[in-house]
DOVEXTI-772246 format. One record per residue (C-alpha): residue in three letters; x, y, z; residue number from 1. Coordinates in steps of 0.02 Angstrom, whole numbers, padded with zeros to 5 digits. Layout:
% DOVEXTI-772246
<node><resn>ALA</resn><c1>X</c1><c2>Y</c2><c3>Z</c3><resi>NUM</resi></node>
...
//
This chain:
% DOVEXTI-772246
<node><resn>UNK</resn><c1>-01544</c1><c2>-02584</c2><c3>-00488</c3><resi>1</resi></node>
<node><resn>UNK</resn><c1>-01394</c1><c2>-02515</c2><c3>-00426</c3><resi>2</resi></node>
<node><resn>UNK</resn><c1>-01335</c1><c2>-02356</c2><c3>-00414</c3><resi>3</resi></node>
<node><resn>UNK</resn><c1>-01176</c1><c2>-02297</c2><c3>-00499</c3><resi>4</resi></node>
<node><resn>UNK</resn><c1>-01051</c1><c2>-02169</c2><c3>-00405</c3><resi>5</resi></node>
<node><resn>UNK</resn><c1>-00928</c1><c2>-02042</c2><c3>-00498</c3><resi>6</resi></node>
<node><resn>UNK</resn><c1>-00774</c1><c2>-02042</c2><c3>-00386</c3><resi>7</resi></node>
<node><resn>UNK</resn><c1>-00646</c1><c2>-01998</c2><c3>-00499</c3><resi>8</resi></node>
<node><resn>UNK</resn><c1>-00606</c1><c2>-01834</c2><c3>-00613</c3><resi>9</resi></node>
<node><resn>UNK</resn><c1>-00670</c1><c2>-01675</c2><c3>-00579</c3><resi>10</resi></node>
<node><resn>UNK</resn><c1>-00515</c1><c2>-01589</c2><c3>-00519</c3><resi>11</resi></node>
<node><resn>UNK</resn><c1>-00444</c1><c2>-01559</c2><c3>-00710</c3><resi>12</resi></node>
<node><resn>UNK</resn><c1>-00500</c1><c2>-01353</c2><c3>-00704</c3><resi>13</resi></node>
<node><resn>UNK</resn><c1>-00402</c1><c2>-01329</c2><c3>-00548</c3><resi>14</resi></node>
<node><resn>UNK</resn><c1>-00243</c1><c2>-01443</c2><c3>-00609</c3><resi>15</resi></node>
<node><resn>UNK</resn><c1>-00240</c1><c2>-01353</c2><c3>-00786</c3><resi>16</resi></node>
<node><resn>UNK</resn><c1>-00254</c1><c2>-01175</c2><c3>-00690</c3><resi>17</resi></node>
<node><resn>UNK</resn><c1>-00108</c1><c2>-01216</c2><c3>-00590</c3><resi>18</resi></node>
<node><resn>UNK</resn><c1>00000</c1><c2>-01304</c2><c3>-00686</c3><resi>19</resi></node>
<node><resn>UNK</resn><c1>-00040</c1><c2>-01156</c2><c3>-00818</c3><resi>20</resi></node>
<node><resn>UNK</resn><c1>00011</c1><c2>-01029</c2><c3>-00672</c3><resi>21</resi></node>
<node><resn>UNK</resn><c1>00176</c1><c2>-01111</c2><c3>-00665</c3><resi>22</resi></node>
<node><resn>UNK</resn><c1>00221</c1><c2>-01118</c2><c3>-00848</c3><resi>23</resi></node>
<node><resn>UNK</resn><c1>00198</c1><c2>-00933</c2><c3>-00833</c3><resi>24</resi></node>
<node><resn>UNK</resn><c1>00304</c1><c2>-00906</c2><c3>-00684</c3><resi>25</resi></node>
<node><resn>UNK</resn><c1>00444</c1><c2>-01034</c2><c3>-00749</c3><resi>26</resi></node>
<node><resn>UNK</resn><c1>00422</c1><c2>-00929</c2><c3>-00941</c3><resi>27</resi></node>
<node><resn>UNK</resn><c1>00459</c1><c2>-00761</c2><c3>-00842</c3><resi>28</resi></node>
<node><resn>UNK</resn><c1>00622</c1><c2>-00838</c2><c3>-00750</c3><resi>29</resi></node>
<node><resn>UNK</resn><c1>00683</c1><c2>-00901</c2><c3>-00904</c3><resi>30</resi></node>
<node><resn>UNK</resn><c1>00672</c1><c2>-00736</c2><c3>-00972</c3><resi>31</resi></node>
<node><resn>UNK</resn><c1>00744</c1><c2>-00651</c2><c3>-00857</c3><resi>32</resi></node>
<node><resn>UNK</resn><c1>00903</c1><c2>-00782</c2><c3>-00831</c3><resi>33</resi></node>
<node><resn>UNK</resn><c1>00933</c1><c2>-00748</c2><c3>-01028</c3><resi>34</resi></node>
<node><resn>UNK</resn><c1>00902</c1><c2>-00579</c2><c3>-01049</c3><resi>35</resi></node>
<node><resn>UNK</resn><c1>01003</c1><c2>-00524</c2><c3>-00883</c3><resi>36</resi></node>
<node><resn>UNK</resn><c1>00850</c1><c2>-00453</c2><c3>-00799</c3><resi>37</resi></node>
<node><resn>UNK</resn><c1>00828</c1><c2>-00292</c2><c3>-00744</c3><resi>38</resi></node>
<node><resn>UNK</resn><c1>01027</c1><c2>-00261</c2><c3>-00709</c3><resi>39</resi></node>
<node><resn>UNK</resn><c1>01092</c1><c2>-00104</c2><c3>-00795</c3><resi>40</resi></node>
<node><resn>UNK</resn><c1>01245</c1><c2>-00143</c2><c3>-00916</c3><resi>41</resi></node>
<node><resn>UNK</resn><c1>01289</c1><c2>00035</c2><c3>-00925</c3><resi>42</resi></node>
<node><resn>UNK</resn><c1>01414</c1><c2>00115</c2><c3>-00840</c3><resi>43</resi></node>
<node><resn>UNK</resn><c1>01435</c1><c2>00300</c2><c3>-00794</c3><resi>44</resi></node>
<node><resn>UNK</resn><c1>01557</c1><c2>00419</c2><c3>-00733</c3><resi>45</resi></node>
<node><resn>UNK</resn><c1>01525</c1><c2>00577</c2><c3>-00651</c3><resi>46</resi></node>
<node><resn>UNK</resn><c1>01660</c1><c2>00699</c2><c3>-00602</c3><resi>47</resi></node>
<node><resn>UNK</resn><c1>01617</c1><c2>00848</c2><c3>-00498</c3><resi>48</resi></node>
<node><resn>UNK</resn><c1>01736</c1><c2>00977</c2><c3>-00480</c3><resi>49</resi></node>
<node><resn>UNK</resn><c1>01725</c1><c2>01149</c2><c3>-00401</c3><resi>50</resi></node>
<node><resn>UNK</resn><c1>01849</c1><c2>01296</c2><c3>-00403</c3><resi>51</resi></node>
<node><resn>UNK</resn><c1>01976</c1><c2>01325</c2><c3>-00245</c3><resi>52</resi></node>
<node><resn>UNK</resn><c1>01913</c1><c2>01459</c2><c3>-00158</c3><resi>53</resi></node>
<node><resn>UNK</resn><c1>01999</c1><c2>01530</c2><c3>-00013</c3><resi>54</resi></node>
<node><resn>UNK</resn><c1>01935</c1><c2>01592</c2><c3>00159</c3><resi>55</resi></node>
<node><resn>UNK</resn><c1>01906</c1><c2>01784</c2><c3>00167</c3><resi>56</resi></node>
<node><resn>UNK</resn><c1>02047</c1><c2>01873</c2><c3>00285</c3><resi>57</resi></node>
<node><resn>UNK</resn><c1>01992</c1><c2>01898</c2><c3>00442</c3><resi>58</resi></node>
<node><resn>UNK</resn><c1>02035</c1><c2>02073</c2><c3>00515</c3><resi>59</resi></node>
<node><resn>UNK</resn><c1>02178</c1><c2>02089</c2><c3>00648</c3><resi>60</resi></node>
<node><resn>UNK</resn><c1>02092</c1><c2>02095</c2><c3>00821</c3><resi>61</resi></node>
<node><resn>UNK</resn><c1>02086</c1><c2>02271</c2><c3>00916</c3><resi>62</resi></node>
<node><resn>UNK</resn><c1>02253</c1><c2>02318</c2><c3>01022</c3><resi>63</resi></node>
<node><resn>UNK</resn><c1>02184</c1><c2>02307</c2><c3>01212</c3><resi>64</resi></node>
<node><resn>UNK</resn><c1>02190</c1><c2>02473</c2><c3>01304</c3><resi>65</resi></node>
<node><resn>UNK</resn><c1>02291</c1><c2>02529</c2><c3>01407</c3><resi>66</resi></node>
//
């Protein structure tokens, strides 16, 4: 009698968990290509404005003697 060998199949778990792995990563692309992603459509404006102020007066310097 002869024996029989199995040389095909097997790898179908391994296939199936990476083929599933990419239909994730593709689904999260596509989500973020149609939904704009993580970019901010808001827009702000800040305005900062402080009061003039002006230098204190600095004394006159001593007269030298003599």
């Amino acid at each position: 009698m002869a024996e029989q060998t199995n040389t095909g199949g097997g790898g179908g778990a391994g296939m199936a968990f990476i083929v599933g792995a990419l239909v994730v990563i593709v689904a999260v692309i596509a989500y973020f290509v149609f939904t704009g992603g993580m970019t901010q459509k808001k827009s702000v404006d800040i305005k900062v404005s402080a009061p003039q102020l002006d230098a204190p007066k600095v004394p006159d310097a001593p007269k030298p003697a003599g």
